[in-house]
C-alpha positions in Angstrom: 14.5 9.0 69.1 15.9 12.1 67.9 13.8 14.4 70.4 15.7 11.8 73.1 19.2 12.2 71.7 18.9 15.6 71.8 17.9 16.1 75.2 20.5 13.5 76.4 23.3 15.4 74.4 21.9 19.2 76.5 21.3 16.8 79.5 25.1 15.8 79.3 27.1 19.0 78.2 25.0 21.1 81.5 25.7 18.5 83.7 29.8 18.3 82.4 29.5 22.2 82.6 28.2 21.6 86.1 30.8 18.7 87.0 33.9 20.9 86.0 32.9 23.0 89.1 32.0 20.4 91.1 35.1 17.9 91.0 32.9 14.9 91.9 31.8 14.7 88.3 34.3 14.4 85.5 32.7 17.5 83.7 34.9 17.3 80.7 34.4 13.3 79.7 30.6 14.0 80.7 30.2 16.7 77.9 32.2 14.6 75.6 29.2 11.7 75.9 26.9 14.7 74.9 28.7 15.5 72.0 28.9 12.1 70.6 25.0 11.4 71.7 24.5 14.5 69.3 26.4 12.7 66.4 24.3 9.2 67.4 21.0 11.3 65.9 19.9 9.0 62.8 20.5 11.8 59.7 23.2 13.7 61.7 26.8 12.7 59.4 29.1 11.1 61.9 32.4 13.3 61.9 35.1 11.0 63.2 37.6 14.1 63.5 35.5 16.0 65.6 34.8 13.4 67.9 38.4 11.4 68.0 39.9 14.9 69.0 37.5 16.0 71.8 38.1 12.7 73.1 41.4 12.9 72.9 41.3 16.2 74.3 38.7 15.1 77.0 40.8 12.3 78.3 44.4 14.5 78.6 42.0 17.1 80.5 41.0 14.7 83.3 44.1 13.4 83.6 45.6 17.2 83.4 42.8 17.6 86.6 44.8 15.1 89.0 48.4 16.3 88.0 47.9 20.0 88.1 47.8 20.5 91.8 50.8 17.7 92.3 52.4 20.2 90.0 51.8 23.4 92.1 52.7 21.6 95.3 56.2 21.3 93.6 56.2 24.8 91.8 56.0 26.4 95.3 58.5 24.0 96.8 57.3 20.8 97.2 59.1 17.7 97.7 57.9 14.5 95.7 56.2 13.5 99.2 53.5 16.6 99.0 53.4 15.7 95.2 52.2 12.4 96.5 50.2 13.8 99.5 48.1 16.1 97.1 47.0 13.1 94.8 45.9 11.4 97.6 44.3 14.1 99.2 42.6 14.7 96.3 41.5 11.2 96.0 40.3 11.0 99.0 38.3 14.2 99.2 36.1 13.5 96.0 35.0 10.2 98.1 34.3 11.7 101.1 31.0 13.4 101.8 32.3 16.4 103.7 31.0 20.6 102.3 34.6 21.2 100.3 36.3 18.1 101.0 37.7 18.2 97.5 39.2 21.5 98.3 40.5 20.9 101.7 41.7 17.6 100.6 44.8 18.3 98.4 45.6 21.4 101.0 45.5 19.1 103.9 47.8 15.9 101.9 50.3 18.5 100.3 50.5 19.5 104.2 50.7 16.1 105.3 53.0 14.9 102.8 55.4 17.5 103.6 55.5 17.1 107.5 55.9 13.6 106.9 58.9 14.1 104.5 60.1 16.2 107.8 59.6 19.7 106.4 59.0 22.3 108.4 55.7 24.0 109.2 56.5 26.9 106.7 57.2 25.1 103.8 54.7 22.7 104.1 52.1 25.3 104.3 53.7 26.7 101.1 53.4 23.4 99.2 49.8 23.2 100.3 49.2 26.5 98.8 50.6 25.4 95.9 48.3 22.4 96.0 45.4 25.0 96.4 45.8 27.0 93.5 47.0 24.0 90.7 43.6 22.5 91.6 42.1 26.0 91.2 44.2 26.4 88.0 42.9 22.5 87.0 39.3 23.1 87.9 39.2 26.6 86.2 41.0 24.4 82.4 38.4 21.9 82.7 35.3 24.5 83.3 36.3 26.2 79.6 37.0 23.1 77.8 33.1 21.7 79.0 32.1 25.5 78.3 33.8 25.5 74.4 32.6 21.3 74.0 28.9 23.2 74.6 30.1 26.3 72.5 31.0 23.6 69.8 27.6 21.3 70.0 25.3 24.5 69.8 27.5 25.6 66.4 27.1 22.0 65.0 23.9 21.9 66.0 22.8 25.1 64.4 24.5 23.4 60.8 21.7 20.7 61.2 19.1 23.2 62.4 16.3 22.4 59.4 16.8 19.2 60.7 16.2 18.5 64.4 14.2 22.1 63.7 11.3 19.9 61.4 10.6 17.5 64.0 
């Protein structure tokens, strides 16, 4: 059992490491299930603190991953209609099974968004840049936090080394 709940908790921490990169996985809450598989190990003292924080931390990340690029659409000028545009183009391009669609997607509903909201072609493109580079700045947060949850199960599990080490 341990040998199992081991490898789920490496199994889950690579994949959420994987998944921050690759927006159709929620990396973060994905290397937060590998964590707390590690403190489901029979012998292994459950540490409530640890884990109530990553989650809490793990939940405010994906929801910081869907309002960061609404956020640059209106840092570089965006009205509430490319705010809107982005989420939906972000929606929609982790569902659809086009090469980058989740990077194209927020671009292309920021731009939308704003043409609709009768922009012009100028702003619009700037709002969609703006779109571009939140979900850059989101996707780049979420990649360290699955990087320091993995950072944080190796030093834990190095304290309980003898441990899963004996088996």
């Amino acid at each position: 059992m341990t040998i199992l709940l081991i490898s789920l908790s490496v199994i889950c921490l690579v994949i959420g490491i994987i998944g921050s990169v690759l927006p159709v996985l929620p990396g973060v809450p994905i290397s937060w299930l590998g964590l707390l598989f590690f403190y489901i190990i029979p012998g292994i003292s459950i540490d409530y603190w640890f884990l109530g924080i990553t989650l809490i931390v793990a939940i405010a990340i994906y929801v910081l991953q869907i309002m960061i690029p609404a956020m640059g659409t209106k840092k570089y000028g965006g009205s509430k209609a490319g705010m809107i545009g982005t989420t939906i183009g972000l929606i929609v391009g982790i569902f659809t099974p086009i090469p980058f669609a989740i990077l194209i997607g927020p671009f292309v509903g920021a731009f939308i968004g704003e043409i609709v909201n009768k922009s012009d072609s100028k702003t619009a493109l700037r709002a969609a840049y703006g779109s571009f580079i939140g979900f850059l700045a989101s996707t780049f947060m979420e990649f360290m936090v699955a990087l320091i949850f993995f950072i944080l199960f190796i030093y834990k599990g190095w304290s309980y080394r003898d441990f899963i080490f004996s088996y």
